[in-house]
C-alpha positions as CSV (number, residue, x, y, z in Angstrom):
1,X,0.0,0.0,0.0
2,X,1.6,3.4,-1.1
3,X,1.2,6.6,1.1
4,X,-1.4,8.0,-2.0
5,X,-3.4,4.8,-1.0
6,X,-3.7,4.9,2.2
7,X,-4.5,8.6,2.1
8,X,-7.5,8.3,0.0
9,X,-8.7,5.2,2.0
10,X,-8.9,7.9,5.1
11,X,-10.2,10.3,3.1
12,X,-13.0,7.9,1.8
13,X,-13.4,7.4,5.8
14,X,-13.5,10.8,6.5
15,X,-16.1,11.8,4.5
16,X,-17.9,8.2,5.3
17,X,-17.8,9.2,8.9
18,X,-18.9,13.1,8.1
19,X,-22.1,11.4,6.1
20,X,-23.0,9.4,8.9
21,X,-23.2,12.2,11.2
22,X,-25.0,14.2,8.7
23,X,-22.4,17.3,8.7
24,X,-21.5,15.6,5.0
25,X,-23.2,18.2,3.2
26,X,-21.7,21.3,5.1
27,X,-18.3,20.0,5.8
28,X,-16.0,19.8,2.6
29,X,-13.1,17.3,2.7
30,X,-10.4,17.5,0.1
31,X,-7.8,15.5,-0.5
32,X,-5.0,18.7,1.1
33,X,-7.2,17.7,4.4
34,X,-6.0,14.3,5.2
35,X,-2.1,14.6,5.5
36,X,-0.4,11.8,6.1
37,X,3.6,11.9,8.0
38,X,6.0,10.0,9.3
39,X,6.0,9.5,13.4
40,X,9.2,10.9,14.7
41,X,9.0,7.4,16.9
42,X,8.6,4.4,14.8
43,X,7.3,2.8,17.6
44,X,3.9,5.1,16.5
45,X,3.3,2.8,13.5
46,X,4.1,3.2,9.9
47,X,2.3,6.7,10.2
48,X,0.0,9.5,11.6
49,X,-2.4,11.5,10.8
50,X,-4.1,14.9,12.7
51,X,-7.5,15.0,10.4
52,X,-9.5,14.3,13.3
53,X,-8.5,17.3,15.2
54,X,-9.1,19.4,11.6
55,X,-12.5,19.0,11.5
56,X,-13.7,17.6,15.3
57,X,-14.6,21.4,15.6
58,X,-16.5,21.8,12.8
59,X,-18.5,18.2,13.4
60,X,-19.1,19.5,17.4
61,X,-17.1,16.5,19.0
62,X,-13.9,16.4,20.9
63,X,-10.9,15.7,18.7
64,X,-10.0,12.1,20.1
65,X,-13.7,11.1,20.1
66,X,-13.7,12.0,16.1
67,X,-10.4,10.2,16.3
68,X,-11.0,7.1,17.7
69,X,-14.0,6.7,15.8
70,X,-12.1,7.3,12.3
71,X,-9.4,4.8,13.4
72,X,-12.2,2.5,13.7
73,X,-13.7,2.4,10.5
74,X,-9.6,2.5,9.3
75,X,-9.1,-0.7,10.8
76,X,-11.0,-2.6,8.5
77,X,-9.1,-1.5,5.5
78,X,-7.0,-4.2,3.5
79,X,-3.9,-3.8,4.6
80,X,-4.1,-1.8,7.3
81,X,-2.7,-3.8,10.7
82,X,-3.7,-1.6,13.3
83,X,-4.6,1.9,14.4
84,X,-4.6,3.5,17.8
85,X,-5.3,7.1,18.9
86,X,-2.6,8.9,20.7
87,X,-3.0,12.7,22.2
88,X,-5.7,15.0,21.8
89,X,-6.1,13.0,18.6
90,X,-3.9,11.6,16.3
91,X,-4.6,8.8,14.3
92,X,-1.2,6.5,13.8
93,X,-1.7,3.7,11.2
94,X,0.6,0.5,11.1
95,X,0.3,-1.3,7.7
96,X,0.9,-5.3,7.8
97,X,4.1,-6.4,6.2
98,X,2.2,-7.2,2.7
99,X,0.7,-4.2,2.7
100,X,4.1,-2.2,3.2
101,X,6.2,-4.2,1.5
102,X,3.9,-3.8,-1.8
103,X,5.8,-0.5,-2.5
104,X,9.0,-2.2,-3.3
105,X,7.1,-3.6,-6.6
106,X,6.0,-0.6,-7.5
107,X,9.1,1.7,-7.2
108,X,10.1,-0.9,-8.8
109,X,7.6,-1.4,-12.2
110,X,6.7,2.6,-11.8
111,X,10.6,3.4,-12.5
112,X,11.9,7.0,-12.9
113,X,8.0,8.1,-12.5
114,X,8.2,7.3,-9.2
115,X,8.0,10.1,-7.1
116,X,6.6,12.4,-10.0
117,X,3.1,14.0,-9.1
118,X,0.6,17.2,-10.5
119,X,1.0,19.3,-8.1
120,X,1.9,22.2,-10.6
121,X,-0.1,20.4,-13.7
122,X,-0.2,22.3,-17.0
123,X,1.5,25.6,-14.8
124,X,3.5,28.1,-17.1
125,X,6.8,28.9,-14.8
126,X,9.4,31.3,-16.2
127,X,12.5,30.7,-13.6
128,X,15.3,33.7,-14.3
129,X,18.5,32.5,-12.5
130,X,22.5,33.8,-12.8
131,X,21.7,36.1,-15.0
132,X,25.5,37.4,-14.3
133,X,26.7,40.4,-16.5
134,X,28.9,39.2,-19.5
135,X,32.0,40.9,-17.7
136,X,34.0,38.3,-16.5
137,X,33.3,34.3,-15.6
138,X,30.9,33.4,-13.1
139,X,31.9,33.4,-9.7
140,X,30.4,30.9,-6.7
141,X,27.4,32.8,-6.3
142,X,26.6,32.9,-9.6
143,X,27.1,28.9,-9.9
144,X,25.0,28.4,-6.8
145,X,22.6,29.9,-8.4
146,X,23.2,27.4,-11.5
147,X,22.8,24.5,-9.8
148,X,19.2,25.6,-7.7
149,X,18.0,27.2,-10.6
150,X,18.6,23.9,-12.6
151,X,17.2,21.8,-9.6
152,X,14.0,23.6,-9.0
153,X,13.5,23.8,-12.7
154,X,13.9,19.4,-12.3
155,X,11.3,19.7,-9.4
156,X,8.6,21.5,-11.0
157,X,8.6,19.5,-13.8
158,X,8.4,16.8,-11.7
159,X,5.0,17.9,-10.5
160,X,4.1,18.4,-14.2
161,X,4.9,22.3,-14.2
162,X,5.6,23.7,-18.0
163,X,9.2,25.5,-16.9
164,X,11.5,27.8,-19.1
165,X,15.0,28.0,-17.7
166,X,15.6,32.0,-18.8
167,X,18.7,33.9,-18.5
168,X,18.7,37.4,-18.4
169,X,21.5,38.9,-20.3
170,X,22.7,42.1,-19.5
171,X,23.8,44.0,-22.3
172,X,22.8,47.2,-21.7
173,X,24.4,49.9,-19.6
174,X,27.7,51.4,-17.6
175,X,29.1,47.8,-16.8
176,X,29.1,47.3,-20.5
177,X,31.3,50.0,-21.3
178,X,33.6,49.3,-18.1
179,X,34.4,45.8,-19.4
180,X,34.9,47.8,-23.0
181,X,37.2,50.6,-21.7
182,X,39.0,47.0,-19.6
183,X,39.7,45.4,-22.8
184,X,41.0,48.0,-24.8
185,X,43.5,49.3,-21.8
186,X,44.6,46.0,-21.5
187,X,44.9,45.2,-25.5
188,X,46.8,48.7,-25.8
189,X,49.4,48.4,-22.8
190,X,47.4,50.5,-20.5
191,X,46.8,50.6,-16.7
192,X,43.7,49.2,-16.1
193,X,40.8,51.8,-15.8
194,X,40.0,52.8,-12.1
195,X,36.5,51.6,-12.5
196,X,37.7,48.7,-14.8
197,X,37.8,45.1,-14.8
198,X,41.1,43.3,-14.1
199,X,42.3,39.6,-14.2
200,X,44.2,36.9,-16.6
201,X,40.6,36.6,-18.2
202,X,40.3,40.1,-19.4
203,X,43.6,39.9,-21.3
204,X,42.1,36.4,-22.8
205,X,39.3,38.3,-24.5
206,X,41.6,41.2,-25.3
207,X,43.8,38.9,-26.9
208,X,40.3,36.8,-28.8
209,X,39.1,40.1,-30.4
210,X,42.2,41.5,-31.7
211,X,42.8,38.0,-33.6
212,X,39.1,38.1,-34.4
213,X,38.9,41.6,-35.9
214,X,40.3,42.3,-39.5
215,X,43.0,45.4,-39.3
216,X,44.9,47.2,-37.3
217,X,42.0,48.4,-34.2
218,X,45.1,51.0,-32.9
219,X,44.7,52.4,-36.3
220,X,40.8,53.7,-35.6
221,X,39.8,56.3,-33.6
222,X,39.5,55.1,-29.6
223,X,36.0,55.1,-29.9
224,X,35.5,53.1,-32.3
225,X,38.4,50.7,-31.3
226,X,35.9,50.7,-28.0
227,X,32.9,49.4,-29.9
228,X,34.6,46.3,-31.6
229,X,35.7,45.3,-28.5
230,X,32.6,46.2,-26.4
231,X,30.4,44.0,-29.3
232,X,33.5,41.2,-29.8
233,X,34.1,41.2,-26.5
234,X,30.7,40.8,-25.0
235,X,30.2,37.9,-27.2
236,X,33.1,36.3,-26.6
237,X,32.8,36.4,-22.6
238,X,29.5,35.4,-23.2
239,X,30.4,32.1,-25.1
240,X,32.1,31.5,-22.3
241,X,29.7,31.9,-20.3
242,X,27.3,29.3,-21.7
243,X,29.8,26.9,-21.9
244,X,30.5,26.6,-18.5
245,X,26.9,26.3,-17.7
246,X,26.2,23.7,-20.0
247,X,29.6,21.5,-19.0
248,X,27.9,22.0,-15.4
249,X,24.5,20.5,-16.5
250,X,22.6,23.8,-17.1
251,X,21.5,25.0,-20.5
252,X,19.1,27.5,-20.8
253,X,15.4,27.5,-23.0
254,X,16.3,31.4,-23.2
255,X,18.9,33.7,-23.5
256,X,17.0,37.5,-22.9
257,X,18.9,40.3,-24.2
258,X,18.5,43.7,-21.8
259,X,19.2,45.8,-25.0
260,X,16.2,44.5,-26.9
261,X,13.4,45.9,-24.4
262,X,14.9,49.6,-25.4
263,X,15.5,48.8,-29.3
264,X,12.4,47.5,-29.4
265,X,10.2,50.1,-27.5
266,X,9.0,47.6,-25.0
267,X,9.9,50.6,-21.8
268,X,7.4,53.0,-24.3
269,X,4.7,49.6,-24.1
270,X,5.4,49.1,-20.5
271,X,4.8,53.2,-19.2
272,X,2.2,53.3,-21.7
273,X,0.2,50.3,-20.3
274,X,0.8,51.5,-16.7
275,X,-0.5,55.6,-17.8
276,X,-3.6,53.7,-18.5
277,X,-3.7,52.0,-15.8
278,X,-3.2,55.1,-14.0
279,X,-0.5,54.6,-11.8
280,X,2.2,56.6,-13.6
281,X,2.4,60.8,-12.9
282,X,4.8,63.8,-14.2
283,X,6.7,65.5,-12.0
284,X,10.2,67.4,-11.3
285,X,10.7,67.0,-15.4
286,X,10.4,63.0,-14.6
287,X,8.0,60.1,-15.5
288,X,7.3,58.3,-11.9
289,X,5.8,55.0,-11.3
290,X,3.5,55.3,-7.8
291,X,4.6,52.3,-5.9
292,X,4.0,53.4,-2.5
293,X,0.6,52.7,-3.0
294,X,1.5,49.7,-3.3
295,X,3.9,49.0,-0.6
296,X,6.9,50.1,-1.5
297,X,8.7,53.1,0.5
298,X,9.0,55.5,-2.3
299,X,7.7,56.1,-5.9
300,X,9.9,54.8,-8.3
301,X,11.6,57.6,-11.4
302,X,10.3,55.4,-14.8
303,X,11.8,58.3,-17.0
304,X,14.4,60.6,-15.9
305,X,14.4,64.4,-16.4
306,X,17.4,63.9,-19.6
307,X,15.0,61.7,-21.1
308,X,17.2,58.5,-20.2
309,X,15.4,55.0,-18.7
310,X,16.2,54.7,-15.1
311,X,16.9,50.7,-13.9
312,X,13.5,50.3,-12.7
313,X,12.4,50.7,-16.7
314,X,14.1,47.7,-17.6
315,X,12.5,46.0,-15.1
316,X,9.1,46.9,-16.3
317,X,8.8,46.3,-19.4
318,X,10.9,42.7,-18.8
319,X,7.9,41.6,-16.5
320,X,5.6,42.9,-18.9
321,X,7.1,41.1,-21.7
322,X,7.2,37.7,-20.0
323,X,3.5,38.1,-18.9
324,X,3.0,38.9,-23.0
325,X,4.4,35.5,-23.3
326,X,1.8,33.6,-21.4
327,X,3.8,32.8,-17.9
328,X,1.5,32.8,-14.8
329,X,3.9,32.5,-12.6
330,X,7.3,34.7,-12.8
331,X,10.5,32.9,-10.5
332,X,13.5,35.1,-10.3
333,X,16.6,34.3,-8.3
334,X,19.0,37.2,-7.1
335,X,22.2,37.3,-4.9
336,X,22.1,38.5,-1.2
337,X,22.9,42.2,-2.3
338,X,19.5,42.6,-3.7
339,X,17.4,42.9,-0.8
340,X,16.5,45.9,-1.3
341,X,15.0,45.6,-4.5
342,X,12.2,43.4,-3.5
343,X,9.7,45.8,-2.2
344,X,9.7,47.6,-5.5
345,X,9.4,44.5,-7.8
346,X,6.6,43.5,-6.0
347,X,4.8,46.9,-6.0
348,X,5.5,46.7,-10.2
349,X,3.9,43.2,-10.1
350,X,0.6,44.8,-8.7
351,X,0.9,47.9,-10.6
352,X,0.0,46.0,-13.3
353,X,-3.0,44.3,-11.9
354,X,-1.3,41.0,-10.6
355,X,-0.4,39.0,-7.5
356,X,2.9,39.8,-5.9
357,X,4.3,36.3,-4.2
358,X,2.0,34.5,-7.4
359,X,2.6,36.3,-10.7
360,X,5.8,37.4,-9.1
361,X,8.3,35.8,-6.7
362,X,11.4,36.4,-6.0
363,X,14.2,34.3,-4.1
364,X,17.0,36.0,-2.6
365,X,20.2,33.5,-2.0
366,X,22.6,34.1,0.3
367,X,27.0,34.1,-0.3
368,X,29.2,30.9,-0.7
369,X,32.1,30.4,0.8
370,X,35.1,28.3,-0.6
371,X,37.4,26.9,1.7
372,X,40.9,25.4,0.9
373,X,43.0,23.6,3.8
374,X,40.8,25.2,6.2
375,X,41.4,29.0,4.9
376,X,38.8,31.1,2.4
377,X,39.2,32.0,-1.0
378,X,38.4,35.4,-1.5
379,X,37.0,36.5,-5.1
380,X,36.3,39.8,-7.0
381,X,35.4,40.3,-10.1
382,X,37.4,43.6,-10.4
383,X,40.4,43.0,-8.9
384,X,41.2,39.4,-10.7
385,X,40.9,36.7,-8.2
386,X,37.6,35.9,-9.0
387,X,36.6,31.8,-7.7
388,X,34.7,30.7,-11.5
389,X,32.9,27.7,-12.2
390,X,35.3,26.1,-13.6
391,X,37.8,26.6,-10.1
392,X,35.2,24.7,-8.7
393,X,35.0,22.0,-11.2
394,X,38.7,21.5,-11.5
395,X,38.9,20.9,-7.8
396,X,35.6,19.0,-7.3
397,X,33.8,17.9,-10.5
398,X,30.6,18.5,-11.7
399,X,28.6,16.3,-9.2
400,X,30.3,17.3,-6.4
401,X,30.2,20.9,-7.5
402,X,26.5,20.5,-7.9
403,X,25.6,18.5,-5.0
404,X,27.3,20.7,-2.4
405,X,25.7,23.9,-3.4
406,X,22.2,22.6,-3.4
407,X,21.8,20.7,-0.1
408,X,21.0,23.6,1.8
409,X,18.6,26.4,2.4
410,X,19.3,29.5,-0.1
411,X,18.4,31.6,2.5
412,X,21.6,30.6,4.3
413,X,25.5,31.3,3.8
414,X,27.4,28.2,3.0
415,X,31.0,27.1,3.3
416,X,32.4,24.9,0.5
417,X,35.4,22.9,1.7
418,X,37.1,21.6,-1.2
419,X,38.9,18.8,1.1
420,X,36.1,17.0,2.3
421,X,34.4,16.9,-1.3
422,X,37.3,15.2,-2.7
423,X,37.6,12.6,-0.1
424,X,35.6,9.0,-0.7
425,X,34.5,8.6,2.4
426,X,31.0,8.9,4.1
427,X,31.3,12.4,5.6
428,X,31.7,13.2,2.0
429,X,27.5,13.8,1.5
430,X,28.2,13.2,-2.2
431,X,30.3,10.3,-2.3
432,X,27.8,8.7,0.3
433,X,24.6,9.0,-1.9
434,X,26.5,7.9,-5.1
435,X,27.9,5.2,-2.6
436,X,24.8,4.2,-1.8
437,X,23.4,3.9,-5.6
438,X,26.5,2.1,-6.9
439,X,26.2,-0.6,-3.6
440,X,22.7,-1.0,-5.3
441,X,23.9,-2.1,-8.5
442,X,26.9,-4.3,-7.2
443,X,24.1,-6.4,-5.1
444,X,21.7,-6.7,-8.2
445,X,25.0,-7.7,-10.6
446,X,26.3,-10.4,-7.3
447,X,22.5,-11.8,-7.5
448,X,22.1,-11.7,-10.6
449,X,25.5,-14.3,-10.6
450,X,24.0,-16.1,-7.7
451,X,20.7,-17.0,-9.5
452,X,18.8,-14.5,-7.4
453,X,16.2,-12.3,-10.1
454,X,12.9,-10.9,-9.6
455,X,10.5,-13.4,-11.0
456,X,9.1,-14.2,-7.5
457,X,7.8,-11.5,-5.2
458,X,5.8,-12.5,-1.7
459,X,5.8,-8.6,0.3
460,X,4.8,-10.4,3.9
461,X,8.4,-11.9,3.9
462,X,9.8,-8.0,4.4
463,X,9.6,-8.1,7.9
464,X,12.7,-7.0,9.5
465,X,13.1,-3.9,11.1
466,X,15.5,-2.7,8.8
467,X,13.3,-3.7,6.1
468,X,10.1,-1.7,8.0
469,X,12.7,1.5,7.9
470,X,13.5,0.9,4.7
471,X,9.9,0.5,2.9
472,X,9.1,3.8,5.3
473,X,11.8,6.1,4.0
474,X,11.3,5.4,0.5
475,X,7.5,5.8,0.5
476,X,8.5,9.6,1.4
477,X,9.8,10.4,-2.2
478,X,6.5,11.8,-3.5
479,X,5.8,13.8,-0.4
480,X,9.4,15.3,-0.7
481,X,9.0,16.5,-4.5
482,X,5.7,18.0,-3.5
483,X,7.1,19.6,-0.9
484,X,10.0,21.4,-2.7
485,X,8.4,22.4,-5.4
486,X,6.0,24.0,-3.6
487,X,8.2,25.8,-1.0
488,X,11.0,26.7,-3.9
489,X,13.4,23.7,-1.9
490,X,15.2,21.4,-3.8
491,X,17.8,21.2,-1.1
492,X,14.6,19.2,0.8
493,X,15.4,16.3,-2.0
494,X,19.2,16.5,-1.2
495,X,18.6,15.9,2.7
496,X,16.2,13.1,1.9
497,X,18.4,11.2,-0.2
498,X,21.0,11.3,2.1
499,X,18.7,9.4,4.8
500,X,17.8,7.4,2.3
501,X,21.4,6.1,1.4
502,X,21.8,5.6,5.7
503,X,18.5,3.8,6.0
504,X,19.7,1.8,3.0
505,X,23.2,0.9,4.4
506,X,21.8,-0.3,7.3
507,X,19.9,-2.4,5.4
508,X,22.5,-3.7,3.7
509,X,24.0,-4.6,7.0
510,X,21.4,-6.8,8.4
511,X,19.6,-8.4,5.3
512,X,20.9,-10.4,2.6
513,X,19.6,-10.8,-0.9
514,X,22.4,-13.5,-1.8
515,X,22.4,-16.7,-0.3
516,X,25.4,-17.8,1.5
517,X,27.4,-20.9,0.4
518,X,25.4,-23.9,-0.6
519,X,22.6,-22.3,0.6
520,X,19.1,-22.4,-1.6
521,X,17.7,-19.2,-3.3
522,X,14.4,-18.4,-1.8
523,X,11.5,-16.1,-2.5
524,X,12.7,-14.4,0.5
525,X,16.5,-13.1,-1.6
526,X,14.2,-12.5,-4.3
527,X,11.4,-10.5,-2.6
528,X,14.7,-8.6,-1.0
529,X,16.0,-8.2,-4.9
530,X,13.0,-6.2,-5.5
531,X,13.2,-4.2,-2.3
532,X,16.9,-3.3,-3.2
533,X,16.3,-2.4,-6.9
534,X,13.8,-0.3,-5.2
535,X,16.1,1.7,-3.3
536,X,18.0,2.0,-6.4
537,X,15.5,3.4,-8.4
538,X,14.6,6.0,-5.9
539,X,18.2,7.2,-4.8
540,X,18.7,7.6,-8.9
541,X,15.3,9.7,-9.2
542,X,16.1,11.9,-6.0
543,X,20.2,12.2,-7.6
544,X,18.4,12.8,-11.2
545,X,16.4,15.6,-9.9
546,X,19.5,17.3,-8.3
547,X,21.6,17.2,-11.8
548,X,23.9,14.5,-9.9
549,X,24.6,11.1,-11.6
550,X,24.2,8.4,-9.9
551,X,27.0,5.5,-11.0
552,X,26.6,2.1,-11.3
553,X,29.9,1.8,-10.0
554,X,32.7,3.3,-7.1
């Protein structure tokens, strides 16, 4: 019996039980009502539920009466062992062995759909994430963001959301013509500009445009030297750019140039639509955008007093335009240095009519910190000793990369500590959830050389503890998904597969599926073949929804 089953067999009693006292017609139960978890203490049963005390007030009964006469009608569902009522009124459910160990076939026979759900079914989702200016490589905030963006991107579609991975390229504005003025002082023998861009990379694309370009670019006037390498030179670091994402696992749907809202008149569209909408006013020789009445702590300049777009422009007619597109719901992932621009974003999302935190959201990530034989790397952009992607996949690889930046909160800093992700041993998170997946495969190649295979399968013979913990942990796969998906968490997937791979080791520990010696293969080594392909199967779809590979062998 799978959690999804034995939650709709409680809601069927629910509502059975609602009928009965003839509340059924002003009581609505949905399926969101009868939550199912894991007790804390296995000792609680296979697992608990707190409907009774959701709805005891709205029937007029105390909680445990409601409780204990829902675990009653419980009770005499297949499959169900035995239910109790503990507390003010929770229901905990222990399934018979059958009954549990049922979900090892159908991990099993459901494969990599297993743990896949409609939570965000048919949902348009436009996530923007990196997003880093084409002035130099990305540094580790920038590839955190890579590998969440890329992760929550997995997870959505795992609850059958319709997801564009978008990047945001800014091409349009003073940083620009910084990294311009960088490469052409660097190509000419110059001091870097005080405002400029240094590092080995800079002289790299210096070096790229002046083979690229045909003549002599000392012989033009400076600035027009400026513009080949501003146009060159923003392609080229750009390049760059997309290869390293995509040799990390992340490759974008699109690649949104800033330049085109304001060549194509889309700021004109965007203050336009807003005038009608009335929220936009003249004053001090300036177009302003009233956000306060919206929340935010001052109205916003749209249109300067030269005539010139001010930031916030951009930013309007960008929403606008991926609204235009058909997105309902707008995702975009910013460093920890953009705090401050929330309360305005938000204030433009209802400007134009829509929900802030629905049409709009916005997740703010915090720093990453590298760590090399116990000391920090420090990294700038300007000053050269930026930490790039590729620092981190030299030192690391891809998985490990990957895997380290996305098992925990966004909201919190992080230290990266290049040692421990190199080493193979289980404090190495990484190395034990691959560890874990390849020690999988090794048992199904030694039974498959034993004679063990899955043509028999009897689920009452899973009845060892381990086996209990086992069946339990893996059941939570679905819930997990859900979960991160809808609280914007794919580090929740991470964390789970790393109990996962303990519970499984553990296992491993106690239960064989190979017979020792001379001794016969049963349906017990096969029923355990299933129950460890199982595990397999769902360490690989909690590794594939992470970006992380999972080998076959270590």
């Amino acid at each position: 019996m799978t959690p999804a089953e034995l939650s709709s067999s409680l809601l069927a009693v629910v509502q059975g039980v609602l009928e009965r006292r003839g509340v059924g017609d002003d009581v609505t139960v949905a399926p969101a009502d009868v939550v199912l978890e894991r007790p804390k203490n296995r000792d609680h049963g296979d697992w608990t539920s707190n409907v009774a005390m959701k709805f005891a007030k709205r029937v007029g009964v105390p909680p445990r009466d409601l409780a204990t006469e829902l675990a009653g009608e419980l009770a005499e569902v297949d499959g169900v062992a035995d239910v109790d009522v503990a507390g003010p009124g929770f229901i905990n459910v222990r399934l018979d062995a059958a009954a549990a160990g049922q979900l090892a076939r159908t991990i099993v026979e459901q494969g990599e759909a297993f743990g896949r759900g409609d939570y965000y079914a048919g949902v348009t989702i436009d996530l923007e994430f990196v997003s880093a200016n084409p002035t130099g490589p990305i540094h580790l905030g920038g590839v955190r963001w890579a590998a969440v963006g890329d992760s929550l991107a997995r997870v959505f579609q795992a609850q059958g959301a319709l997801v564009t991975r978008e990047y945001y390229f800014n091409d349009h504005g003073g940083q620009i013509d910084r990294f311009a003025r960088s490469l052409v002082a660097r190509s000419f023998g110059e001091p870097t500009p005080e405002d400029g861009y240094g590092g080995e990379y800079i002289t790299d694309i210096a070096d790229r445009v002046v083979a690229a370009h045909h003549g002599d670019l000392r012989a033009l006037p400076r600035d027009e030297a400026q513009e080949v390498f501003r146009a060159a030179g923003v392609d080229f670091m750009f390049s760059d750019i997309k290869s390293s994402l995509h040799d990390f696992g992340v490759d974008f749907d699109v690649f949104f140039h800033e330049n085109s809202l304001h060549e194509s008149k889309a700021v004109e569209r965007a203050v336009a639509r807003l005038t009608e909408l009335g929220h936009i006013y003249e004053a001090e020789g300036a177009t302003w955008l009233r956000t306060t009445e919206f929340g935010d702590d001052r109205d916003r300049v749209v249109i300067k007093s030269d005539g010139e777009a001010a930031y916030i422009a951009g930013d309007l007619a960008y929403y606008l335009d991926k609204r235009e597109r058909g997105f309902e719901r707008n995702l975009i992932m910013l460093g920890a240095d953009h705090h401050g621009y929330v309360g305005r974003m938000m204030a433009m999302c209802a400007a134009f009519g829509d929900e802030p935190g629905v049409n709009l959201e916005i997740l703010i990530g915090q720093m990453v910190n590298l760590l090399k034989d116990g000391e920090p790397f420090r990294m700038s952009k300007r000053n050269g000793t930026v930490v790039t992607m590729e620092d981190l996949v030299d030192a690391v690889g891809v998985d490990a990369g990957r895997y380290s930046l996305v098992r925990s909160p966004v909201n919190s800093s992080i230290d990266i500590d290049l040692d421990l992700l190199t080493r193979r041993t289980n404090d190495n998170p990484v190395f034990y959830v691959q560890y874990a997946h390849a020690r999988t495969r090794s048992v199904t190649r030694n039974a498959e050389a034993a004679g063990v295979t899955r043509d028999a399968f009897d689920a009452s013979l899973l009845s060892h503890p381990t086996e209990s913990a086992l069946l339990g942990v893996l059941a939570e796969l679905p819930r997990v998904v859900t979960q991160a998906a809808e609280l914007r968490e794919p580090h929740r997937v991470a964390r789970y597969i790393e109990e996962l791979a303990g519970t499984y080791h553990r296992w491993y520990d106690s239960c064989r599926v190979t017979p020792l010696g001379d001794e016969e293969v049963t349906d017990l080594h096969r029923t355990r073949l299933w129950l460890n392909d199982a595990a397999g199967q769902v360490v690989r779809n909690g590794l594939g929804l992470l970006g992380v590979s999972a080998p076959d062998r270590m």
